[in-house]
C-alpha positions in Angstrom: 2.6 -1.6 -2.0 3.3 -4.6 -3.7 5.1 -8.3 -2.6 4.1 -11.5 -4.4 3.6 -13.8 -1.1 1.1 -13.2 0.9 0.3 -12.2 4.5 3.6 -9.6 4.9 1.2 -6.9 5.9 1.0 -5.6 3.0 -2.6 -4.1 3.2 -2.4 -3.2 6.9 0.7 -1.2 5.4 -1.5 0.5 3.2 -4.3 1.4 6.0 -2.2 2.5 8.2 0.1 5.0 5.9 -3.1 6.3 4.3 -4.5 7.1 7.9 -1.3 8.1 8.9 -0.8 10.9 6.1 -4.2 12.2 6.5 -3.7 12.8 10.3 -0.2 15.0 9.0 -2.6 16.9 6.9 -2.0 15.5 3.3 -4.5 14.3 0.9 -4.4 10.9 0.1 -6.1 8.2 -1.7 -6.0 4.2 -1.2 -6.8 2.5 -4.5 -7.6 -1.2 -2.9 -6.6 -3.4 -6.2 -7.5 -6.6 -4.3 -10.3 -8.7 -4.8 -10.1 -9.3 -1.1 -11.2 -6.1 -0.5 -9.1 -6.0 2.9 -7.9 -2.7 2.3 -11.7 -1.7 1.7 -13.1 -3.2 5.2 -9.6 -1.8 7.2 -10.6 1.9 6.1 -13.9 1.5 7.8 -15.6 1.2 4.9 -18.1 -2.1 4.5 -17.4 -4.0 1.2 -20.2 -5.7 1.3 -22.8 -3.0 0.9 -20.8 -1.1 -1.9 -23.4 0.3 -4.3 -20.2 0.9 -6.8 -16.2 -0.3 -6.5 -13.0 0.4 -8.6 -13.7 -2.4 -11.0 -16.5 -0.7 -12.8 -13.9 2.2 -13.0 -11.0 -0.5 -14.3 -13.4 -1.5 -17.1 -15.1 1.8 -18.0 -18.8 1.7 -16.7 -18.2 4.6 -14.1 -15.5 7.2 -13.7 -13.2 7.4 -10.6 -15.7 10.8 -8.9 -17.6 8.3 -9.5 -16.3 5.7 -7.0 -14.4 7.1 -4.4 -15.3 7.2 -1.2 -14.0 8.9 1.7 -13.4 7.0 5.2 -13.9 7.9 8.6 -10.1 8.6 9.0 -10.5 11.6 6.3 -8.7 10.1 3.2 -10.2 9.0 -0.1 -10.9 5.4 -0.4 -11.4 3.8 -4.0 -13.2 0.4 -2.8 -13.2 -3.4 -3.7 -15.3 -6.6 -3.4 -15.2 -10.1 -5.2 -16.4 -8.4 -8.2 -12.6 -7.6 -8.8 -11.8 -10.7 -9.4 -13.4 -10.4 -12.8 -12.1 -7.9 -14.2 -8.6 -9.8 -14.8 -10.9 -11.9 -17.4 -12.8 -8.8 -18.6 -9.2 -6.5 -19.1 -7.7 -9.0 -21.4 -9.9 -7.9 -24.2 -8.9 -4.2 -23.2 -6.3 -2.1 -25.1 -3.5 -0.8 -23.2 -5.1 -2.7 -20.5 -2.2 -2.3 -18.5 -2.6 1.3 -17.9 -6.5 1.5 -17.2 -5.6 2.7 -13.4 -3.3 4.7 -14.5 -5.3 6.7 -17.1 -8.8 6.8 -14.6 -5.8 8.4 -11.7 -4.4 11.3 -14.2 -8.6 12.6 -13.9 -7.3 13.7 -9.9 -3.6 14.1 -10.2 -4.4 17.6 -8.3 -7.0 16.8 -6.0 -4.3 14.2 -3.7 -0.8 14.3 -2.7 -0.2 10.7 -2.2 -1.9 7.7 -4.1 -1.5 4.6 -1.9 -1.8 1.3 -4.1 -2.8 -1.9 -2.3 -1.6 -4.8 -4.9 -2.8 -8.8 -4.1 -0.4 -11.2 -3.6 0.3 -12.4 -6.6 1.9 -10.8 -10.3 -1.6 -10.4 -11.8 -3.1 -7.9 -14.6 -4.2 -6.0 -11.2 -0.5 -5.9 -10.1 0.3 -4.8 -13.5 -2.4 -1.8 -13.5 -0.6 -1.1 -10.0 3.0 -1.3 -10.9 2.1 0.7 -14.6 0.5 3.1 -12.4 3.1 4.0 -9.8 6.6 6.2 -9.8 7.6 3.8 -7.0 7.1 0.5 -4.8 7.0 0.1 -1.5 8.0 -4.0 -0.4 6.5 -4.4 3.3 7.9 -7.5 3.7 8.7 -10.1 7.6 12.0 -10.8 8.5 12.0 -14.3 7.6 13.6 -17.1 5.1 10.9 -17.3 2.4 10.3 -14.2 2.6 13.7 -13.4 1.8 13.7 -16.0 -1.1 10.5 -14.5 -3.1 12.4 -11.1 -2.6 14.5 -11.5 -5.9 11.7 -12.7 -7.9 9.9 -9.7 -6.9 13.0 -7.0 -7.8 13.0 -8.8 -11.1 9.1 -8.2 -11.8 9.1 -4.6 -11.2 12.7 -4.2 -13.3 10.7 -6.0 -16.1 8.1 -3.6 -15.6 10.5 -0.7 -15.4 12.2 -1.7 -18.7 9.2 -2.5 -20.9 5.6 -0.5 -19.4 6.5 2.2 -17.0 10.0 3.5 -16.8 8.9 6.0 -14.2 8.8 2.9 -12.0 11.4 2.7 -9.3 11.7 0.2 -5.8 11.4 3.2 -2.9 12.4 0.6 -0.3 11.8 -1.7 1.9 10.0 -2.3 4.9 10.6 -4.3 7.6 7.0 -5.7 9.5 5.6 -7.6 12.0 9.3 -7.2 13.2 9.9 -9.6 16.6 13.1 -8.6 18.0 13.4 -11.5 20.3 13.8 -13.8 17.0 17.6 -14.4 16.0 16.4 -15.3 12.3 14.4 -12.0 12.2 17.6 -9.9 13.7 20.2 -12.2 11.0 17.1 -11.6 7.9 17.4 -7.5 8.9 20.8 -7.5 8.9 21.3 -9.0 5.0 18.7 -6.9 3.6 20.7 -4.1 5.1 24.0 -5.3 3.7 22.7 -6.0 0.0 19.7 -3.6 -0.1 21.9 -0.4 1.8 19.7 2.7 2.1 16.8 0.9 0.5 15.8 -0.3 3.7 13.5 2.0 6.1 14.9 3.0 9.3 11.7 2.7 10.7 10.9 -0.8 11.7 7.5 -1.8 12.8 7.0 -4.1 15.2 4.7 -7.3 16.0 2.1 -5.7 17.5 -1.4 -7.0 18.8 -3.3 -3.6 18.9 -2.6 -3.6 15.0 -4.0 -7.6 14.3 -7.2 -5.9 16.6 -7.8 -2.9 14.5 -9.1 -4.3 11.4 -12.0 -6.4 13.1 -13.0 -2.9 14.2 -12.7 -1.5 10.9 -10.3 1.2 11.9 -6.6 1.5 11.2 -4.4 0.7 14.1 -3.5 4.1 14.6 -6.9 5.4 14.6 -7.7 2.2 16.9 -5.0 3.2 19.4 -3.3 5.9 18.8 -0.4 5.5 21.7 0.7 1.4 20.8 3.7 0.6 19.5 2.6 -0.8 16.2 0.8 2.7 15.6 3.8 4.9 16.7 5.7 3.2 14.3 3.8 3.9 11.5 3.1 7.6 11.8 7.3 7.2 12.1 7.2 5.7 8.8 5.0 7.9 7.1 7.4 10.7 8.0 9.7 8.9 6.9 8.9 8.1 3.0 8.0 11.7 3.1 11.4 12.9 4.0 12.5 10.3 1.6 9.9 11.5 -1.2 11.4 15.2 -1.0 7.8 16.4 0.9 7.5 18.9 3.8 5.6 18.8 6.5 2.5 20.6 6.6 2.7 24.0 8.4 1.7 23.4 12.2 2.5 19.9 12.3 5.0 18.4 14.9 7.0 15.6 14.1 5.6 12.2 16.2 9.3 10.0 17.4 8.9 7.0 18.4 
């Protein structure tokens, strides 16, 4: 998940898939690469009494078994905290510092079917681990001017990316969030990125939704925190969705969720 401006819902995005995929029965993982550690606190997981976090992995003190935890919602979690933020000093000196993620996630290539990256807001060396690490992006992104103006600036990064570190990289598409219907910019916004971005664009659109905003201060994704709102019925629609769109099958004795 990755979009350089911030506050696009990016990590409730990333929360809300993870918990989403587990309840279909896959195994996934949420690698929160944000100092924030918003990611980390939305999983139900308390950042502030970590005993370890993913930036001892990035550097090489600890392994990723090492780190992970797992969260209430039943998929891996590999946590953050301000101690992040040094690690963009520490992984200059690093070689191939780019690809640290990337080499501590090949350890469980076969223990998960989905790695979920949460990227901060910004085209940092933690963005760059992300990106390096990846075969795709996800853009969660509102349906607003600005937003629409960072958008190309974004593409650009990840084709640079694409050409020069990781040429398994590719955009997956787009998503449209905190999605207000009732808003003729938001309606005019969809309706470009639909015209210039085609079948880039998610069907699925997920709405503005205040059982979502809620969740987090619980410390539970919003479709863990109610199961039946709009918000979260959308996003169990989207997580079938990008697997329909990744080529995967639904687990035997699972029933698709409509919205």
């Amino acid at each position: 998940m990755a979009n350089q401006k911030g506050g696009v819902g990016k990590t409730t995005t990333t929360v809300n898939l993870a918990a989403a995929l587990a309840r279909l029965g896959y195994r996934a993982l949420l690698v929160d690469l944000d100092p924030q550690g918003n990611a980390t606190m939305g999983s139900g997981i308390n950042k502030s009494s970590l005993t370890s976090s993913v930036y001892p992995m990035l550097v090489g003190l600890k392994s990723l078994q090492e780190v992970r935890l797992r969260s209430p919602d039943g998929f891996d979690v590999l946590p953050a905290n301000r101690e992040l933020a040094g690690a963009e000093v520490e992984l200059v000196d690093f070689e191939a510092r780019e690809h640290r993620l990337r080499e501590a996630l090949a350890s469980v290539s076969s223990d998960y079917d989905i790695v979920l990256v949460d990227c901060p807001p910004s085209l940092s060396l933690l963005t760059l681990n992300g990106l390096c690490a990846a075969h795709g992006v996800i853009i969660p992104m509102q349906c607003e001017y600005f937003a629409l103006e960072g958008l190309s600036d974004l593409v650009n990064s990840i084709k640079r990316v694409h050409a020069g570190l990781n040429r398994d990289l590719r955009i997956i598409g787009l998503l449209r969030v905190m999605f207000d219907p009732r808003m003729t910019l938001s309606q005019q916004v969809s309706e470009q990125l639909e015209t210039h971005f085609s079948d880039k664009v998610f069907k699925t659109v997920i709405p503005r939704n205040v059982r979502l905003a809620e969740a987090p201060s619980h410390g539970l994704p919003g479709v863990s925190y109610d199961p039946s709102s709009r918000g979260s019925l959308a996003y169990v629609a989207f997580a079938q969705e990008l697997l329909d769109r990744l080529g995967f099958a639904l687990p035997e004795g699972q029933l698709e969720t409509k919205v």
